[in-house]
mmCIF file of the N, C-alpha and C atoms, coordinates in Angstrom:
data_MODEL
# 
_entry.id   MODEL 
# 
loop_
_atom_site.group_PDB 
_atom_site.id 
_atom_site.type_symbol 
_atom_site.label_atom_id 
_atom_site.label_alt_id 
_atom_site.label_comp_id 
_atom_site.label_asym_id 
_atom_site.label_entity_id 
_atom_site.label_seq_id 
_atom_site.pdbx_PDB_ins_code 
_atom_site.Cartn_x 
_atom_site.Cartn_y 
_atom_site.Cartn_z 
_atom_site.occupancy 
_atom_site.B_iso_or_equiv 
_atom_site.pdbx_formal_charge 
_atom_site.auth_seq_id 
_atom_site.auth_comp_id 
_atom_site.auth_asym_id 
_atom_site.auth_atom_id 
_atom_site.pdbx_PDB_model_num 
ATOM 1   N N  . UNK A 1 1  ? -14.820 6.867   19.105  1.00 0.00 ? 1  UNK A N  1 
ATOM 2   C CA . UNK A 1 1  ? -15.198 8.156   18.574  1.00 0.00 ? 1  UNK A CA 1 
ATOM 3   C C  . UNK A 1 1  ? -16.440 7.970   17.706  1.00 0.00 ? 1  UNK A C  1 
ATOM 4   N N  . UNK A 1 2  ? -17.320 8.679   17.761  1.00 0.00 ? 2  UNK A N  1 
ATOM 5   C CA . UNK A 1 2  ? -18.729 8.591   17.152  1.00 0.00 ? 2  UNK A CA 1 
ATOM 6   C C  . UNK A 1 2  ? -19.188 9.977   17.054  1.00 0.00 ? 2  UNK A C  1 
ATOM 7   N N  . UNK A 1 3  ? -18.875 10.060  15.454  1.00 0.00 ? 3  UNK A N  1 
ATOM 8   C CA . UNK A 1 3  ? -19.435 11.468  14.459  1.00 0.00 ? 3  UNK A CA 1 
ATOM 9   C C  . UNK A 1 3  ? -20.970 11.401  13.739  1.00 0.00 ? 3  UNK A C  1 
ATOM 10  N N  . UNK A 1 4  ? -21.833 12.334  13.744  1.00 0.00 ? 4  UNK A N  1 
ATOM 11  C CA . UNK A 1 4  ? -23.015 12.792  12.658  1.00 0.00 ? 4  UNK A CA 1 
ATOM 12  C C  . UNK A 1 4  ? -22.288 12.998  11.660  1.00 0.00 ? 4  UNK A C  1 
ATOM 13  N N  . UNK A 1 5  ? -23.404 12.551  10.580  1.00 0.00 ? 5  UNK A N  1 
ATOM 14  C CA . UNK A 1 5  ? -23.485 12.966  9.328   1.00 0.00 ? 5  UNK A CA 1 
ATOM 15  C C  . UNK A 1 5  ? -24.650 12.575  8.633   1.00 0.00 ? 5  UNK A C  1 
ATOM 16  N N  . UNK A 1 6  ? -25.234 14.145  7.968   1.00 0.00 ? 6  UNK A N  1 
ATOM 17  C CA . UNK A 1 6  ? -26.486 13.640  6.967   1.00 0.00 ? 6  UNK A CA 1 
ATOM 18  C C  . UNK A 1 6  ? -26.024 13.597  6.076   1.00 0.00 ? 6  UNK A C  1 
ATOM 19  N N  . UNK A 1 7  ? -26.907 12.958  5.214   1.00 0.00 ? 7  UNK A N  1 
ATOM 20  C CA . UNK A 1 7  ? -27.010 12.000  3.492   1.00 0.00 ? 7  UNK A CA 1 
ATOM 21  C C  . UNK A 1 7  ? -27.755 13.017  2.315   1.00 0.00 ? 7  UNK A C  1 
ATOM 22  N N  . UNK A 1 8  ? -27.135 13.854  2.240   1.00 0.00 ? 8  UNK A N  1 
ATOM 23  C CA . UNK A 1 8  ? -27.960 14.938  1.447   1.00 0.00 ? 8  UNK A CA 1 
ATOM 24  C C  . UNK A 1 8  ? -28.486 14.131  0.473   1.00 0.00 ? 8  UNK A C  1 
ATOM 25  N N  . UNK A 1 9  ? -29.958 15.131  -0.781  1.00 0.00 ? 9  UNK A N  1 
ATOM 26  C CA . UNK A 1 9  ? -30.881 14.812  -1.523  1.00 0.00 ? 9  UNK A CA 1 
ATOM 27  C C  . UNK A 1 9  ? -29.989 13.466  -2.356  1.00 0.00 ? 9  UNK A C  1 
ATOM 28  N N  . UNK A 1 10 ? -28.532 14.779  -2.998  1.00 0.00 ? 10 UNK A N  1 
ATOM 29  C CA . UNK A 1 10 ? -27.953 13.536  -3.856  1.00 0.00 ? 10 UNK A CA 1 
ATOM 30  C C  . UNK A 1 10 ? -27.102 12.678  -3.292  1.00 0.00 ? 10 UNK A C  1 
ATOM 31  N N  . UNK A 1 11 ? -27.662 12.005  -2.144  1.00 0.00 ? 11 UNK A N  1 
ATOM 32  C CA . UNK A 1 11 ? -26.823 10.838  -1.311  1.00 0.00 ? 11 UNK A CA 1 
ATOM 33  C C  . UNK A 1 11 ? -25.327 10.949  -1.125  1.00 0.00 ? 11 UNK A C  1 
ATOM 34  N N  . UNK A 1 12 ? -24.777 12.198  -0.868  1.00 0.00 ? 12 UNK A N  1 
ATOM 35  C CA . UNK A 1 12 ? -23.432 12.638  -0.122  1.00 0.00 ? 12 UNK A CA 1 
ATOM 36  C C  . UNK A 1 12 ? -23.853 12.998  1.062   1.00 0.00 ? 12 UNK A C  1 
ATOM 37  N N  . UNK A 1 13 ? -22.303 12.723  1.545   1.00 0.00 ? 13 UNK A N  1 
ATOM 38  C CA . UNK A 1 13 ? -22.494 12.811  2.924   1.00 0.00 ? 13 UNK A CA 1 
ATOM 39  C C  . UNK A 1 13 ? -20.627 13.786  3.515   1.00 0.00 ? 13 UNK A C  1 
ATOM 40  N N  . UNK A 1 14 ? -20.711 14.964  4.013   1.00 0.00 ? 14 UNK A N  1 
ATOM 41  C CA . UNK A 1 14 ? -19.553 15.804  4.311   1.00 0.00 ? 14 UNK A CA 1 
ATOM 42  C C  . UNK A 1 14 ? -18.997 14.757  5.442   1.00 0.00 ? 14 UNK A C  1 
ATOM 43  N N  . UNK A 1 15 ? -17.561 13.957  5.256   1.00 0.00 ? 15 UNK A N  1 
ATOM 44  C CA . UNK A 1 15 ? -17.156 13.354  6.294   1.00 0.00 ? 15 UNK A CA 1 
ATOM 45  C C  . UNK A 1 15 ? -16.804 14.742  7.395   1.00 0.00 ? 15 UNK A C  1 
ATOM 46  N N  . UNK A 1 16 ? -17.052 14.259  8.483   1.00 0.00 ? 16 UNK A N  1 
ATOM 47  C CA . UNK A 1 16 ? -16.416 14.969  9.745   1.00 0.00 ? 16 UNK A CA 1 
ATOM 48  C C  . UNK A 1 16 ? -14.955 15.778  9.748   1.00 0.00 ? 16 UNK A C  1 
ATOM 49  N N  . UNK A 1 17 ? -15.315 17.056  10.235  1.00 0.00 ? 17 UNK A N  1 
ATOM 50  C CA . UNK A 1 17 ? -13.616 17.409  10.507  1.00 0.00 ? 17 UNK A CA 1 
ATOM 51  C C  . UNK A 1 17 ? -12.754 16.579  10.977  1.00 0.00 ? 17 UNK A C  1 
ATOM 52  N N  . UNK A 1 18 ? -13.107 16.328  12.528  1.00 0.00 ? 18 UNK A N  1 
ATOM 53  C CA . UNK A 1 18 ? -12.679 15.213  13.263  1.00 0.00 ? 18 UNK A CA 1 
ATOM 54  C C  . UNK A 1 18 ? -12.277 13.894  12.855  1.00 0.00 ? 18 UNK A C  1 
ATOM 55  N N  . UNK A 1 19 ? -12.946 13.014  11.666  1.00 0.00 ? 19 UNK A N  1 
ATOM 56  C CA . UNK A 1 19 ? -13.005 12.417  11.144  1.00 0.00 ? 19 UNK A CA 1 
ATOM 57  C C  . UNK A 1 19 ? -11.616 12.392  10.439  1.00 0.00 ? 19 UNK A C  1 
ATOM 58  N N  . UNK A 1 20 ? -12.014 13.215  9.251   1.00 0.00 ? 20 UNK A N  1 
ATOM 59  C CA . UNK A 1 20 ? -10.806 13.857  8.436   1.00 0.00 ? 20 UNK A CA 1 
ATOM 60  C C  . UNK A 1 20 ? -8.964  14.182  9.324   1.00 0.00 ? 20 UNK A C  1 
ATOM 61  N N  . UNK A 1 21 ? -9.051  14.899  9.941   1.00 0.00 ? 21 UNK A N  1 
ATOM 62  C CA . UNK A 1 21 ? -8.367  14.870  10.889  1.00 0.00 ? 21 UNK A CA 1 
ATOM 63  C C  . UNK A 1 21 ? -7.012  13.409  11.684  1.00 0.00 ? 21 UNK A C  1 
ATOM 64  N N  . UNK A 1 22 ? -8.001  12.787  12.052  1.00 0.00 ? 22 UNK A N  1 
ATOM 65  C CA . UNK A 1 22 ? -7.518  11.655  12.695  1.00 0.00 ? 22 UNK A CA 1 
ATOM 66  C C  . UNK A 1 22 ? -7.005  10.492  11.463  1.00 0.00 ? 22 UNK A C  1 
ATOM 67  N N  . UNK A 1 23 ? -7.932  10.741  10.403  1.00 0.00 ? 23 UNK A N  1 
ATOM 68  C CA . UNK A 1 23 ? -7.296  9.654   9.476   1.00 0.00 ? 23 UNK A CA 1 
ATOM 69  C C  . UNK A 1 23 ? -6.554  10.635  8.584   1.00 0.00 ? 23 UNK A C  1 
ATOM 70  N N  . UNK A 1 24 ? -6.283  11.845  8.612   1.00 0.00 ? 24 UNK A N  1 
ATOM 71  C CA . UNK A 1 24 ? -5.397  12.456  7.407   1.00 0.00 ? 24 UNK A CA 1 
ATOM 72  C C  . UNK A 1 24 ? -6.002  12.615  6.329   1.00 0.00 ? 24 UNK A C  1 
ATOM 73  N N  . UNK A 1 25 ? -6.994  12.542  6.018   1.00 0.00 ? 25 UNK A N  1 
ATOM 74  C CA . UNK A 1 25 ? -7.796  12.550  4.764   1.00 0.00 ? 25 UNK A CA 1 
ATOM 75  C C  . UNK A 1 25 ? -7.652  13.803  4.308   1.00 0.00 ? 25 UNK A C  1 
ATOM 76  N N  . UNK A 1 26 ? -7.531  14.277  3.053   1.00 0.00 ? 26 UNK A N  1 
ATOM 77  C CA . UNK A 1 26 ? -7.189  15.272  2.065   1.00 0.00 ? 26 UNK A CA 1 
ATOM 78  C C  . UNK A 1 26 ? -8.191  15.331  0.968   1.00 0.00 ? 26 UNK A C  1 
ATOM 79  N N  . UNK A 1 27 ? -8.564  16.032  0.489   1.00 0.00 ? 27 UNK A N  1 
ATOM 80  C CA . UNK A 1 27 ? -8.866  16.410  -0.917  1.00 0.00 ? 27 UNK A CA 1 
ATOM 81  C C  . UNK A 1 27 ? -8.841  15.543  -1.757  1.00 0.00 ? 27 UNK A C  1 
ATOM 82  N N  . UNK A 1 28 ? -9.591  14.302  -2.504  1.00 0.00 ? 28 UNK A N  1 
ATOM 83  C CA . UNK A 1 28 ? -8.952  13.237  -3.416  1.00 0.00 ? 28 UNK A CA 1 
ATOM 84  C C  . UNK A 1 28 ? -8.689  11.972  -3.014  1.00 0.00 ? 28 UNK A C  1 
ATOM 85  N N  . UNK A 1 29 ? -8.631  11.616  -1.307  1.00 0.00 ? 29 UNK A N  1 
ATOM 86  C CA . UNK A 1 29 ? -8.548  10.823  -1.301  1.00 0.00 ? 29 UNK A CA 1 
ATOM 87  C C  . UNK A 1 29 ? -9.508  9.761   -1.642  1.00 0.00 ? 29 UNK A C  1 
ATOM 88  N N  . UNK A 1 30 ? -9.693  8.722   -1.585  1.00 0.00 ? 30 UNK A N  1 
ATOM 89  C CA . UNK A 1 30 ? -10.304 7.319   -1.850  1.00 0.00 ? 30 UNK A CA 1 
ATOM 90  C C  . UNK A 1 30 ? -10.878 6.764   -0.538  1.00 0.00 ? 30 UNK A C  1 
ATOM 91  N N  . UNK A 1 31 ? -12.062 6.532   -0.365  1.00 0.00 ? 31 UNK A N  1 
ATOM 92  C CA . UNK A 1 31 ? -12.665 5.658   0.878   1.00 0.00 ? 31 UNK A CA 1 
ATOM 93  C C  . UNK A 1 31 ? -13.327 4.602   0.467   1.00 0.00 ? 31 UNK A C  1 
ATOM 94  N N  . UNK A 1 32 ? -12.853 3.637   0.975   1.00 0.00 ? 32 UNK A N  1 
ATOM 95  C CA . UNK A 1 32 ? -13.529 2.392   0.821   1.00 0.00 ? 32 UNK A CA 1 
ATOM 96  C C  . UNK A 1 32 ? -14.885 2.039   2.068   1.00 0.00 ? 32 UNK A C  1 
ATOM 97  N N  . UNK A 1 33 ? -15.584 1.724   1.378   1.00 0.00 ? 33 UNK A N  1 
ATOM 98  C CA . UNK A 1 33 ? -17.228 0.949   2.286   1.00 0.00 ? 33 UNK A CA 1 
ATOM 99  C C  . UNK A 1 33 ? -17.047 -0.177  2.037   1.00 0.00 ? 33 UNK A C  1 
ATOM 100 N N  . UNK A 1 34 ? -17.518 -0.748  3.391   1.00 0.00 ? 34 UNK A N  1 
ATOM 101 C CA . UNK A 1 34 ? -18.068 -2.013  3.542   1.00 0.00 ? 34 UNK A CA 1 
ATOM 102 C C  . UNK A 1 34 ? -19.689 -2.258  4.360   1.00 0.00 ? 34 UNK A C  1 
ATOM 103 N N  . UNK A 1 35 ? -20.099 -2.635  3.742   1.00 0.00 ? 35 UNK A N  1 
ATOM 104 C CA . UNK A 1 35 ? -21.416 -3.166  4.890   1.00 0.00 ? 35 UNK A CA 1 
ATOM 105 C C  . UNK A 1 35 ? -20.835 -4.270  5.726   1.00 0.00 ? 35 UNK A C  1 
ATOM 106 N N  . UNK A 1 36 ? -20.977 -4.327  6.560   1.00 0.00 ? 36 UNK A N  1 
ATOM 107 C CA . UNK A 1 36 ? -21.092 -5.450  7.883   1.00 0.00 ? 36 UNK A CA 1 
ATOM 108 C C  . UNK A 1 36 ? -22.346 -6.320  7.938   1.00 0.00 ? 36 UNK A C  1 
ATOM 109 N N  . UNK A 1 37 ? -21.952 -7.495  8.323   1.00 0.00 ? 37 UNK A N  1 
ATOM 110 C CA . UNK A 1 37 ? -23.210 -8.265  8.517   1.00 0.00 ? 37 UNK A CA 1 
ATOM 111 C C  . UNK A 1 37 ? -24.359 -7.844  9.752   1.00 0.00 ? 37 UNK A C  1 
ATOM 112 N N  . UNK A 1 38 ? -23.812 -7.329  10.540  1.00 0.00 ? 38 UNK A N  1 
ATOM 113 C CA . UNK A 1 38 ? -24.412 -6.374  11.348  1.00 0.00 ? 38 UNK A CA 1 
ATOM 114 C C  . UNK A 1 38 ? -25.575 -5.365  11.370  1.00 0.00 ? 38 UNK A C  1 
ATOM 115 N N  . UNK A 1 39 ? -25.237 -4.531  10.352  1.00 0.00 ? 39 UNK A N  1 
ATOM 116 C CA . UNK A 1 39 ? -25.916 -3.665  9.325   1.00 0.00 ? 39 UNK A CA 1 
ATOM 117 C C  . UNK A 1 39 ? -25.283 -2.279  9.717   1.00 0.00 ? 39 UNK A C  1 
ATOM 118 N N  . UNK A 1 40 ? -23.980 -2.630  10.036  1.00 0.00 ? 40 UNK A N  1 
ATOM 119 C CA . UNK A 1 40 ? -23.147 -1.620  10.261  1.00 0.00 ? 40 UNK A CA 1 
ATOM 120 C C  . UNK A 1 40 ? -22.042 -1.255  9.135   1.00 0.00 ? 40 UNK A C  1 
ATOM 121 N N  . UNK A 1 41 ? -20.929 -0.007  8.846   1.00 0.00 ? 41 UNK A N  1 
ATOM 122 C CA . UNK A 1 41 ? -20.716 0.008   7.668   1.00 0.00 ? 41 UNK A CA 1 
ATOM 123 C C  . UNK A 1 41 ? -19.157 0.007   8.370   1.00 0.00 ? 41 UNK A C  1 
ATOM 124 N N  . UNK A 1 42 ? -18.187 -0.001  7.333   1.00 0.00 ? 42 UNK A N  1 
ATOM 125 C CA . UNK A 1 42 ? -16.699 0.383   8.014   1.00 0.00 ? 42 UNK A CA 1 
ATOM 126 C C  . UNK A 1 42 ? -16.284 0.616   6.861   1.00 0.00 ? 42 UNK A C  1 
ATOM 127 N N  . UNK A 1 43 ? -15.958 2.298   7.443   1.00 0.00 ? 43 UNK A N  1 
ATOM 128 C CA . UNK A 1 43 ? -15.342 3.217   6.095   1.00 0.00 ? 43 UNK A CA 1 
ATOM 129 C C  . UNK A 1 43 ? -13.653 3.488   6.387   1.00 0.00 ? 43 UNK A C  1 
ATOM 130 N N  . UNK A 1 44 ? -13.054 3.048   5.531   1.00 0.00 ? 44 UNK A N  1 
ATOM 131 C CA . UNK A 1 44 ? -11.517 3.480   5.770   1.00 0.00 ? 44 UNK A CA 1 
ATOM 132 C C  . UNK A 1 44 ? -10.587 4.067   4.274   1.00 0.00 ? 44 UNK A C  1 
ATOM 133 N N  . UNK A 1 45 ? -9.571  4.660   4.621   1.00 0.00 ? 45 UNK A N  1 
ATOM 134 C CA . UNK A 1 45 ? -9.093  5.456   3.424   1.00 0.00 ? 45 UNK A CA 1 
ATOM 135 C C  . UNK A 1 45 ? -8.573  4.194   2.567   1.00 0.00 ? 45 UNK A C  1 
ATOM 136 N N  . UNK A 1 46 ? -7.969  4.432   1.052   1.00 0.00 ? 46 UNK A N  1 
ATOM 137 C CA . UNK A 1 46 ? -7.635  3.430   0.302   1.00 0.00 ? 46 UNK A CA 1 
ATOM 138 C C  . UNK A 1 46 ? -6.163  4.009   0.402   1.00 0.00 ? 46 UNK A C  1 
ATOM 139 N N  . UNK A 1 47 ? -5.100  3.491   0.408   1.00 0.00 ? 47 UNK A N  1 
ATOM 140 C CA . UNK A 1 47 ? -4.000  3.907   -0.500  1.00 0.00 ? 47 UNK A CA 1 
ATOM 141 C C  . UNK A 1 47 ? -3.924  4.057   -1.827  1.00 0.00 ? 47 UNK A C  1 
ATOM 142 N N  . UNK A 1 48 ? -3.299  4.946   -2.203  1.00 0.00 ? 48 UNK A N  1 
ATOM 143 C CA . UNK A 1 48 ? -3.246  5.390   -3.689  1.00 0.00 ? 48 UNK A CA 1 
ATOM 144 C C  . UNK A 1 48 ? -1.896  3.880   -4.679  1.00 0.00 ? 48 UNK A C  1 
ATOM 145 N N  . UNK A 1 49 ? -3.302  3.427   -5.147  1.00 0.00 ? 49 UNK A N  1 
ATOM 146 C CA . UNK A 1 49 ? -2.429  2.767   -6.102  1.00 0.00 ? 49 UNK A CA 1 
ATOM 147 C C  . UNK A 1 49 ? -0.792  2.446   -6.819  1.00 0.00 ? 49 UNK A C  1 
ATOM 148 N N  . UNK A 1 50 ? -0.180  1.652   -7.476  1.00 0.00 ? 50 UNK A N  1 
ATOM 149 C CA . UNK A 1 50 ? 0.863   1.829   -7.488  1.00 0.00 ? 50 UNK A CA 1 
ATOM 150 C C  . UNK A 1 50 ? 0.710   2.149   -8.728  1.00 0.00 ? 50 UNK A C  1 
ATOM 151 N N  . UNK A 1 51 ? 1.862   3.349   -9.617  1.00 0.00 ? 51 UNK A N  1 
ATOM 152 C CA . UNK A 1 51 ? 1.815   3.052   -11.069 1.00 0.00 ? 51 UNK A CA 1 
ATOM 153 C C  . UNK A 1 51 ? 2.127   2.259   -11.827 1.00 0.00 ? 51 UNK A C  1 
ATOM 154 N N  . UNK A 1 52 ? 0.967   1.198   -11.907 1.00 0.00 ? 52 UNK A N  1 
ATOM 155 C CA . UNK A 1 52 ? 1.514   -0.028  -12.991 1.00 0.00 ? 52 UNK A CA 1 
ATOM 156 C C  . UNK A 1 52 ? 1.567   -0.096  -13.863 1.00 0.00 ? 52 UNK A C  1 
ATOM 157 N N  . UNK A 1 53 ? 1.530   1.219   -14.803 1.00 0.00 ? 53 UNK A N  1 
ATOM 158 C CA . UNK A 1 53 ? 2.192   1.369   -16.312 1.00 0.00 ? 53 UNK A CA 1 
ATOM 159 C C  . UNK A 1 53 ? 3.705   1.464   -15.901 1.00 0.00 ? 53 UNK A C  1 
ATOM 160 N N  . UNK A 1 54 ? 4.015   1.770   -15.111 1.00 0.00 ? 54 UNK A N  1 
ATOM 161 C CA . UNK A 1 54 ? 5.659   2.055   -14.969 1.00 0.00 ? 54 UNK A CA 1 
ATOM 162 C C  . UNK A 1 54 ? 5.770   0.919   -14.794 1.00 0.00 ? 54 UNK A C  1 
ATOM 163 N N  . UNK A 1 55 ? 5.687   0.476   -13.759 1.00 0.00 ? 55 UNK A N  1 
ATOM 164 C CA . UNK A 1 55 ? 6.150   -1.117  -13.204 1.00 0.00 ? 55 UNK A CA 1 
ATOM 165 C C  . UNK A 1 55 ? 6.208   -2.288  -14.408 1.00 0.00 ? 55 UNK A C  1 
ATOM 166 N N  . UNK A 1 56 ? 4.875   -2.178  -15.414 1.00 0.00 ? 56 UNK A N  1 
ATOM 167 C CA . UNK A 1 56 ? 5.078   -2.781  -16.127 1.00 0.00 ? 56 UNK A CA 1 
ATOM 168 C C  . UNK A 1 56 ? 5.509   -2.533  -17.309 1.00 0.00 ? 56 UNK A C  1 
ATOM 169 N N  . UNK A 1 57 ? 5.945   -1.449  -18.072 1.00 0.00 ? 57 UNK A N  1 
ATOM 170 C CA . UNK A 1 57 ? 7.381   -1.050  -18.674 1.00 0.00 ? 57 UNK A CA 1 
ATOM 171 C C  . UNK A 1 57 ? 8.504   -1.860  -18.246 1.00 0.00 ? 57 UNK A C  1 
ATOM 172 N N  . UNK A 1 58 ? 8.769   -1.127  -16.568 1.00 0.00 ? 58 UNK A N  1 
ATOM 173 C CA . UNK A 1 58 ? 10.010  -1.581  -16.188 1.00 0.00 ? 58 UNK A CA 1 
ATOM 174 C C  . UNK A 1 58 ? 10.015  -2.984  -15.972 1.00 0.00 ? 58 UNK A C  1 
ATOM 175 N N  . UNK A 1 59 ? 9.384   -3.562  -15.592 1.00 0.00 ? 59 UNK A N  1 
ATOM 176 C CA . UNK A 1 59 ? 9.272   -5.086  -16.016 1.00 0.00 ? 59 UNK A CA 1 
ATOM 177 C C  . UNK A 1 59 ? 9.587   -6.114  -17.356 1.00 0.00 ? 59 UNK A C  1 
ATOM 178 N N  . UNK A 1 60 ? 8.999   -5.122  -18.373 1.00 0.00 ? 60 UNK A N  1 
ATOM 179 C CA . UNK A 1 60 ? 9.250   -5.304  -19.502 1.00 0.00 ? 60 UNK A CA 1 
ATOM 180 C C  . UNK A 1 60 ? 10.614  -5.258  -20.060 1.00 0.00 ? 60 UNK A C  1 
ATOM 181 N N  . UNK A 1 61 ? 10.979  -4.176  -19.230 1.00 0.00 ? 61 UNK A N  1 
ATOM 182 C CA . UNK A 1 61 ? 12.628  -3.850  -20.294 1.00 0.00 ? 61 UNK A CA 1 
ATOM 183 C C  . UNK A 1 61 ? 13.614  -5.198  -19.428 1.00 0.00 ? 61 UNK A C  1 
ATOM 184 N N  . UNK A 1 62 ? 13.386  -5.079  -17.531 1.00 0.00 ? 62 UNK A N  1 
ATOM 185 C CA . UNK A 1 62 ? 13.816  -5.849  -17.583 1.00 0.00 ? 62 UNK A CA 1 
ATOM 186 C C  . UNK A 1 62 ? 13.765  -7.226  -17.858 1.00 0.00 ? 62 UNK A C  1 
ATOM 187 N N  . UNK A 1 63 ? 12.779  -7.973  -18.313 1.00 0.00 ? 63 UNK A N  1 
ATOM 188 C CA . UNK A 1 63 ? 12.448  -9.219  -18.718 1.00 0.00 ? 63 UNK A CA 1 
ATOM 189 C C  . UNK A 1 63 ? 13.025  -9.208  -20.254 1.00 0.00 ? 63 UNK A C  1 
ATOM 190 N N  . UNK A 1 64 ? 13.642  -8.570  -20.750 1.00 0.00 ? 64 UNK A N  1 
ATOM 191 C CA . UNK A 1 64 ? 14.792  -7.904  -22.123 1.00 0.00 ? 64 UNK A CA 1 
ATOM 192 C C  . UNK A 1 64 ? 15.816  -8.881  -21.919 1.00 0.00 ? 64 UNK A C  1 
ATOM 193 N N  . UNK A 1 65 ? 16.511  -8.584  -20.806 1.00 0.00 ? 65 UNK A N  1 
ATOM 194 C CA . UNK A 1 65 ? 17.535  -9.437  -20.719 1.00 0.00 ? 65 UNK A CA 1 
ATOM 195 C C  . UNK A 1 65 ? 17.347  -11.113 -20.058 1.00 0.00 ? 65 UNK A C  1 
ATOM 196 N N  . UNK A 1 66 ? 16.257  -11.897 -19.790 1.00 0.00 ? 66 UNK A N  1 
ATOM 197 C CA . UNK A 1 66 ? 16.230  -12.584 -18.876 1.00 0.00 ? 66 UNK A CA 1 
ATOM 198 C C  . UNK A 1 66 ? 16.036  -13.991 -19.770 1.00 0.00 ? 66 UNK A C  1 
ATOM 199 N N  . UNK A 1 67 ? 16.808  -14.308 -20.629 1.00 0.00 ? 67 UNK A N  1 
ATOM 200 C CA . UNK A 1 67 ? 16.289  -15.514 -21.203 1.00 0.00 ? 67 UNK A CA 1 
ATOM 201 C C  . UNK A 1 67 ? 18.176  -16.600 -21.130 1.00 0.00 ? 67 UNK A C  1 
ATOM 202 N N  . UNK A 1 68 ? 17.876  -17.543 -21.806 1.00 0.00 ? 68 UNK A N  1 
ATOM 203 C CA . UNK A 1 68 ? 18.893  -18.854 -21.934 1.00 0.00 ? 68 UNK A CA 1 
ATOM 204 C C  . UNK A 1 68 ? 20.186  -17.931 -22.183 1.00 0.00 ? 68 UNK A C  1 
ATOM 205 N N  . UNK A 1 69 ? 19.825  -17.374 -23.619 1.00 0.00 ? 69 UNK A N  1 
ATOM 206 C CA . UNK A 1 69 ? 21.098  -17.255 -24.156 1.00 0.00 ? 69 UNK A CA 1 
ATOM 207 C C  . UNK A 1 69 ? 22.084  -15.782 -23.491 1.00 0.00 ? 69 UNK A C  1 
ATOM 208 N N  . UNK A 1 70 ? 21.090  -14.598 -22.915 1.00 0.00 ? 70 UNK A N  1 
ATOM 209 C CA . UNK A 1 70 ? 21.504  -13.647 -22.002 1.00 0.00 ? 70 UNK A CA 1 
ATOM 210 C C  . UNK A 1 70 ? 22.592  -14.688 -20.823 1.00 0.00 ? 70 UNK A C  1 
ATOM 211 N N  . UNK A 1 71 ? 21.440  -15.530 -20.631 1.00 0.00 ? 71 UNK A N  1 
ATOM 212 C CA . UNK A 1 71 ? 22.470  -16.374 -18.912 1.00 0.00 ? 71 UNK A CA 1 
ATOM 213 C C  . UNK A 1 71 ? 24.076  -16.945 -19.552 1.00 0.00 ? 71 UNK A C  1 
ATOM 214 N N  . UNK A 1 72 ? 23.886  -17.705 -20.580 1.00 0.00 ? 72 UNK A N  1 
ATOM 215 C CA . UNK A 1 72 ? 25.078  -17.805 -21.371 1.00 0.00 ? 72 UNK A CA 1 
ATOM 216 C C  . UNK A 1 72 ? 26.384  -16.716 -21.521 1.00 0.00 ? 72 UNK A C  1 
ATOM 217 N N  . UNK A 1 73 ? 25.510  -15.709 -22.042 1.00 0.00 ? 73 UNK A N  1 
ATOM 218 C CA . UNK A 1 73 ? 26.469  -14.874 -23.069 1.00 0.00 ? 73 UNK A CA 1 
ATOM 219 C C  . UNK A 1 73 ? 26.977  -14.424 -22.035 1.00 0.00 ? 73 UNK A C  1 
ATOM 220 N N  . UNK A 1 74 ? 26.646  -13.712 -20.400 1.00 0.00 ? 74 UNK A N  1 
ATOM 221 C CA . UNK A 1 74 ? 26.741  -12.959 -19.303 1.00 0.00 ? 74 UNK A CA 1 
ATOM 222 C C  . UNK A 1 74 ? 27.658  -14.125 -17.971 1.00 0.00 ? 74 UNK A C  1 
ATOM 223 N N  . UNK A 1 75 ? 27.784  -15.690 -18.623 1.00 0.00 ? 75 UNK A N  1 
ATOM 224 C CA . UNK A 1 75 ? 28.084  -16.662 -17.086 1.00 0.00 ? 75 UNK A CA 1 
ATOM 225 C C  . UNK A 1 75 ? 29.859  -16.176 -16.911 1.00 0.00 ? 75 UNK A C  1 
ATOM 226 N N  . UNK A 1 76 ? 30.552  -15.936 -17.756 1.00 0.00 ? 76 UNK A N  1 
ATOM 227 C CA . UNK A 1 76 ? 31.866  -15.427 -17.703 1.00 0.00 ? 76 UNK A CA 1 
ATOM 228 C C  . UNK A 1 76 ? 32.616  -14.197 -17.625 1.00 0.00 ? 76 UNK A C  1 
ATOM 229 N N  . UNK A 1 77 ? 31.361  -13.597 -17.271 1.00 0.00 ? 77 UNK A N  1 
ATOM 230 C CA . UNK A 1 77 ? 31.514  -11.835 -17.166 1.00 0.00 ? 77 UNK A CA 1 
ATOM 231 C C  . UNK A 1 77 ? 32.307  -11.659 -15.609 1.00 0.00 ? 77 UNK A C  1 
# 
């Protein structure tokens, strides 16, 4: 599949309906560029990050319980 697109004054460029379309692209999403050694480019969507303030909270609380004397106090439970 091979789409146009111009590079307006301030160097945007409207991805393709078609484009949009086939990869699901929405409002907000994230595209990653690459140049190619080629001098070709390869644009693909990003996934949306994980929240690693949560993760690392929850990491935190659980690393709460994870030491010597927890393994102790918990081996006869």
């Amino acid at each position: 599949m091979s789409q146009l697109a111009k590079l307006s004054h301030k160097g945007q460029i409207t991805v393709p309906a078609e484009v949009r379309k086939r990869l699901q692209l929405k409002a907000g999403d994230t595209l990653a560029w690459e140049v190619l050694e080629n001098g070709k480019i390869s644009v693909h969507r990003v996934e949306e990050p994980l929240d690693t303030s949560y993760l690392t909270a929850l990491n935190d609380a659980l690393s709460e319980w994870n030491s010597a004397e927890d393994d102790e106090a918990y081996r006869n439970l």
